[in-house]
N, C-alpha and C positions, 0 to 999 in steps of 0.2 A: 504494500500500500504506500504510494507516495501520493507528494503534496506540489504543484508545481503553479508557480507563481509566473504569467506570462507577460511579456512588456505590456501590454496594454492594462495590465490591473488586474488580472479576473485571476482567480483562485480555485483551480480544478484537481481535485483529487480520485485517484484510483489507484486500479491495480495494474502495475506495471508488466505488459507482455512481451514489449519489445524496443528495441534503439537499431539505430545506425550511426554510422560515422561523422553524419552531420546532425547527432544529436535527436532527430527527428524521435515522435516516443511513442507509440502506440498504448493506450488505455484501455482496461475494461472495467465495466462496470462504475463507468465514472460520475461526478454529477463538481456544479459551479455552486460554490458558497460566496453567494450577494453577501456582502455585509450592508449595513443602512445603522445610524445613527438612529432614525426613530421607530423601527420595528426590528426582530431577531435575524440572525442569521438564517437566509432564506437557501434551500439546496434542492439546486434545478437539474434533473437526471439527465443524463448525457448520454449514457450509455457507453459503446465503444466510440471510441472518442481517439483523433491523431491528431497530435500539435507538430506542426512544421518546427524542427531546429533554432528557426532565425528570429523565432516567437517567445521562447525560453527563457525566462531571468533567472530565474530560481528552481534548482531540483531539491526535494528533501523528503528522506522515507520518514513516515506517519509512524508514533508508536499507538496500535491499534485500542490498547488497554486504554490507554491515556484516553485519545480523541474519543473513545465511547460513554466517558464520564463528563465528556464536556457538554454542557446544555446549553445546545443550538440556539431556539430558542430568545432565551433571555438574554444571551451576547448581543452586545452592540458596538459598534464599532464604523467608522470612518474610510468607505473604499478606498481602495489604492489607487491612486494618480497613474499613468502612463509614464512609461522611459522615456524622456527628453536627451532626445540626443544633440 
């Protein structure tokens, strides 16, 4: 299970089936955690899901115990800005 943060802000997690050399990542079973200041953390199914390489800020494997005790929910939080290059 990983967590991958893409330039554009959006924050997609799943389970990781495959890569290539230019990073490119194949997902399964994935879904996009909206954060929003005035409502919870919203998690939109995705399903299998391919993020192109050159989209990719941030790779990080999820510890599954942890993220299962966190409540979605009543998290609030501030989306992510875009990479400004």
């Amino acid at each position: 299970m990983i967590s991958v943060i893409t330039n554009d802000g959006r924050n997609i997690v799943g389970i990781l089936k495959g890569f290539d050399q230019a990073t490119n990542i194949i997902l399964d079973e994935s879904h996009e955690r909206v954060f929003s200041t005035k409502e919870g953390v919203q998690q939109i199914v995705l399903g299998l899901y391919i993020i192109r390489g050159d989209n990719i800020g941030v790779i990080g494997e999820l510890d599954e115990d942890l993220d299962a005790h966190i409540e979605l929910p009543q998290l609030r939080g501030h989306p992510l800005k875009p990479v400004i290059h």
